[in-house]
C-alpha positions as CSV (number, residue, x, y, z in Angstrom):
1,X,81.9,78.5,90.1
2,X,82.2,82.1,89.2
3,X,83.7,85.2,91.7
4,X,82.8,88.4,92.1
5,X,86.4,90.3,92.0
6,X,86.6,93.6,93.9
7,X,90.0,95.3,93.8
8,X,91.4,97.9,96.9
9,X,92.9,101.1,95.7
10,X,96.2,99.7,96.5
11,X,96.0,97.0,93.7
12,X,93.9,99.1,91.1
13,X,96.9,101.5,91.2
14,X,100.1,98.9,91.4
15,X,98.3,97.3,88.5
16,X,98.2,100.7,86.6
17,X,101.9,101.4,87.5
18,X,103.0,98.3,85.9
19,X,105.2,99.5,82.8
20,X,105.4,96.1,80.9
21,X,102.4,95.7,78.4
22,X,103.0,92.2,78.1
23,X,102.7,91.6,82.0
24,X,100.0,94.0,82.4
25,X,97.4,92.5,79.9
26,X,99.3,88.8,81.6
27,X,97.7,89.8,85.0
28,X,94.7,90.8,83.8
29,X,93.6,87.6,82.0
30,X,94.6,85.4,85.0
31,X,92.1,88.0,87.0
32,X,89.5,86.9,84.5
33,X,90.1,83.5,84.4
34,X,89.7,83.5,88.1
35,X,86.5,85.1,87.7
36,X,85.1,82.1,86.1
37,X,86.8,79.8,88.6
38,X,89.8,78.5,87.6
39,X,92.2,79.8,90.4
40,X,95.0,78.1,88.7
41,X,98.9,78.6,90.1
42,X,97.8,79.8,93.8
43,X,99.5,79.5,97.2
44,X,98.6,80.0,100.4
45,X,100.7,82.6,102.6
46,X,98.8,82.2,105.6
47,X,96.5,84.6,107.3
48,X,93.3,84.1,104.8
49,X,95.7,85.4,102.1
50,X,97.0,83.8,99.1
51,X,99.5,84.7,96.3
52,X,98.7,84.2,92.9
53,X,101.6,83.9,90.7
54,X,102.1,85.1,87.0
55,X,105.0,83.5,85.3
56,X,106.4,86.3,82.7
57,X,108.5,89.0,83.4
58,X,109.7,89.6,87.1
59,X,107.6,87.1,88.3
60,X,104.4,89.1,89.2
61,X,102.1,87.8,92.0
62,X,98.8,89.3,93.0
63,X,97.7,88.9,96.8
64,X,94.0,88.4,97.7
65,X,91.3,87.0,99.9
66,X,88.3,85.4,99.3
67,X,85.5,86.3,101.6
68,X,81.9,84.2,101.9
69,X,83.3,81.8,99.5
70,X,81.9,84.1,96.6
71,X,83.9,87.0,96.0
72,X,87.9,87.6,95.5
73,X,89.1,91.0,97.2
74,X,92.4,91.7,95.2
75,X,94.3,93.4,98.2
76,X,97.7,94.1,96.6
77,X,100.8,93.0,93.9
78,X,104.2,92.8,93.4
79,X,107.1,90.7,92.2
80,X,109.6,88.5,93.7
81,X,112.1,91.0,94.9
82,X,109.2,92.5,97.2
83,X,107.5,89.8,98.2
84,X,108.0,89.5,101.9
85,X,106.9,93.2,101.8
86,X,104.3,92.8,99.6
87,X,102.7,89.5,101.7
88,X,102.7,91.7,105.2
89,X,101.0,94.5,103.5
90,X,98.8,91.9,102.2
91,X,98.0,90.2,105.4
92,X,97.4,93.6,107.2
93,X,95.1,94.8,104.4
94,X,93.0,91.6,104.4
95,X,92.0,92.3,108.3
96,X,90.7,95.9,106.8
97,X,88.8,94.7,104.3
């Protein structure tokens, strides 16, 4: 099954910030890879929201929702030391959307 990703301002511009090459490019293949289906390392934080984790460098996640079964919404990113931060912004963001 493939998604249709759509990505809120907040995420386009963590994912811009993001310093490490390495991580960057890391993030962006697991975005496509989830495009074609395959969700891989995903985790429920409750709310409709789930955290999608990236193992290299500080341990990146990516937050998102999936809405009408056919189309990611990448609401927002972060690491693990901002990640109780980074899943409330996530959960509010996800009722906007």
């Amino acid at each position: 099954m493939n998604y249709l990703i759509q990505q809120t301002a907040v995420f386009h511009a963590w994912h811009r910030s993001i310093r490490d090459l390495r991580a960057k490019v890391a993030i962006a293949r697991r975005i496509d890879r989830a495009s074609t289906g395959n969700l891989g390392d995903v985790k429920s934080v409750g709310d409709g929201v789930s955290e999608m984790r990236v193992d290299i460098g500080a341990g990146f996640r990516v937050y998102f929702t999936m809405r009408n079964g056919a189309m990611i919404v990448l609401l927002a990113g972060g690491d693990k030391s901002s990640q109780s931060a980074d899943i409330r912004r996530a959960k509010k963001m996800a009722k906007e959307v």
